[in-house]
N, C-alpha and C positions, 0 to 999 in steps of 0.2 A: 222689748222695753229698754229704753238710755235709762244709765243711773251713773249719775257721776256722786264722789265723794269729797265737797270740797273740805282741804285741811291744811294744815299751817306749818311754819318751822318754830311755832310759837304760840304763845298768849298775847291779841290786842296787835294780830297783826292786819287784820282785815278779812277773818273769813264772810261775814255775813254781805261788809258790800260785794265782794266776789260772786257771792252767793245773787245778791241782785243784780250786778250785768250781766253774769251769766244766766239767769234766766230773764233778763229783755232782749238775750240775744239770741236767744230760741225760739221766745215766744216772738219777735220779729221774723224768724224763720217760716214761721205757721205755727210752729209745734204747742201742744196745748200742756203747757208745766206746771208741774207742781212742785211742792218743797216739802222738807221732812228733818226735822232735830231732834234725831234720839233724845237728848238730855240737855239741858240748859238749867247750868245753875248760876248763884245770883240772883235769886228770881223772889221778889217779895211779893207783889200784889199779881202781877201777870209777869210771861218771858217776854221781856221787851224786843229781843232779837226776832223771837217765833211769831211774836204777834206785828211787827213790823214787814215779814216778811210773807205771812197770811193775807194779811193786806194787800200786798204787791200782788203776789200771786190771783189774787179771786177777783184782782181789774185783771190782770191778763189772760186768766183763762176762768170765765164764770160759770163755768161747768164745777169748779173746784169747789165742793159744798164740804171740806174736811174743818172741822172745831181746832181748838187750839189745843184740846184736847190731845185729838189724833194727829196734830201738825208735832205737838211738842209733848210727848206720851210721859218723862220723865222729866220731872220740874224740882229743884232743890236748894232751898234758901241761900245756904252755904255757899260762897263764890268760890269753891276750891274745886281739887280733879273731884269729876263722880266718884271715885272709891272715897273719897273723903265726904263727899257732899251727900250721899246716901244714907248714911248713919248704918241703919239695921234692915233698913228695903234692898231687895235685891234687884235685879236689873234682870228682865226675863227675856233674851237673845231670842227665843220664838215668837214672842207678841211683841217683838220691833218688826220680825220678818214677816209677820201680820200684817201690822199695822201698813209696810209700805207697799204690800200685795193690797188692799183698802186703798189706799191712795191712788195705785196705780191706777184705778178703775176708774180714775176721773182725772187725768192724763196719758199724755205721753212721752213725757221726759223728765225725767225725778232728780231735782236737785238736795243731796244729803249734807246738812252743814254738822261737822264734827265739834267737837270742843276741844278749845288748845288747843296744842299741839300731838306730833303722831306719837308720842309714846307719855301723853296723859293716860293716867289707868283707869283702869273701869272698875274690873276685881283685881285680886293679887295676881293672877295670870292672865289675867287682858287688857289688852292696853287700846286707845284710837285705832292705830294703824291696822290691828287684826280686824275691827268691824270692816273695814274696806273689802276685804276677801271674804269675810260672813256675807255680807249681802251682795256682792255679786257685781259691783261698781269699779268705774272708772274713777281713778281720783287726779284731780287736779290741788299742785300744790301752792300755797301761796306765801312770799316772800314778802319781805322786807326792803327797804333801801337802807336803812340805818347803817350804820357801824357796827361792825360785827356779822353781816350778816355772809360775809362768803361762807365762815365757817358753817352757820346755821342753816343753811343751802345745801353744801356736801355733807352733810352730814343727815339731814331728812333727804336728800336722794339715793345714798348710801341704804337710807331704813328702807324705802320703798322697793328698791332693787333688791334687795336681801330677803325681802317677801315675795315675791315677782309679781309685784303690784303694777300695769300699765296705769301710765299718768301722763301729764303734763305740767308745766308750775309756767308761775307769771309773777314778776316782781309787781308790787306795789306802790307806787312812787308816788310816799307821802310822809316818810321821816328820814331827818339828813339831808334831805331833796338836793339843796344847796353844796355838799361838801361830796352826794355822790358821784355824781362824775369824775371827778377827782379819785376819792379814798374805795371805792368797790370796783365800780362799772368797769376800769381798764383788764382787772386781772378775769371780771366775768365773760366781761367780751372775748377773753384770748382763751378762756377755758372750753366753754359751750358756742362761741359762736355770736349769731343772731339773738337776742333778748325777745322774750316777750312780756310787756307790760299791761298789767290790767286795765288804764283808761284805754290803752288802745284796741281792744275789744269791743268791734262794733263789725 
């Protein structure tokens, strides 16, 4: 079974469209995907990311019969990290690894969309980045173009490697648009090389 983990160097930086080329570019492959949001908070009437992304999912592969339920298992009013937005509930690390063993059954390629960034916490000793190596996933990381973002680049690829987390990351190129070329891309280009950018995923 693929399981990738997509996650951020941030809040609001673009995981869930990520989360959607990444699975039309699968499901263009053949493969029959699914999707999976431990937690979304924010969330007052429905998770509008989870239910967005359910959607997508069950035109691409209508074999995908999972509720919003089991798409988005923990749902939390509060728009802050899950260890805030939980109150007194606790977050049960076996019946996620349930839930996406249930999922798998009606796929084969599990896209996992995180909240925040990699080291939003969960409980006082778990953070994002630890679910990555719970469930068994590849993560791909997604950036910014903004200002400021070299640092917040080496610095979640620093956290990934410090976990021996295999990944991938791809910029985002949809704030600063204008002034990055200029103020980021020159020193990114001479660090890493080649970019990869999310429209250009296809």
């Amino acid at each position: 079974m693929n399981r990738v983990f997509i996650t951020a160097t941030n809040t609001d930086v673009g995981k869930t469209y990520a989360s959607e080329q990444i699975l039309k570019y699968y499901a263009n492959k053949g493969l029959k995907v699914g999707y999976f949001k431990p937690c979304e908070t924010g969330v007052i009437k429905e998770p509008l990311d989870g239910s967005k992304m359910l959607n997508l999912v069950k035109k691409l592969n209508p074999k995908f019969k999972a509720t919003i339920e089991d798409v988005v298992p923990y749902q939390f009013k509060l728009p802050a990290a899950p260890y805030v937005a939980k109150e007194d509930q606790n977050i049960d690390l076996e019946f996620l690894k349930d839930k996406i063993n249930y999922l798998e059954t009606m796929c084969d390629f599990l896209v996992i969309e995180g909240a925040g960034g990699l080291k939003v916490p969960i409980k006082k000793d778990l953070f994002m980045v630890d679910l990555i190596n719970i469930f068994e996933a590849k993560a791909i990381l997604i950036a910014p173009s903004k200002l400021g973002c070299i640092n917040d680049i080496l610095l979640s690829i620093e956290c990934l490697k410090g976990k021996n987390i295999d990944f991938d990351w791809y910029i985002n190129l949809f704030q600063d648009k204008d002034s990055y070329k200029e103020v980021s891309k020159p020193f990114l280009e001479d660090y890493f090389g080649k970019l990869n950018y999310l429209h250009e995923l296809d």
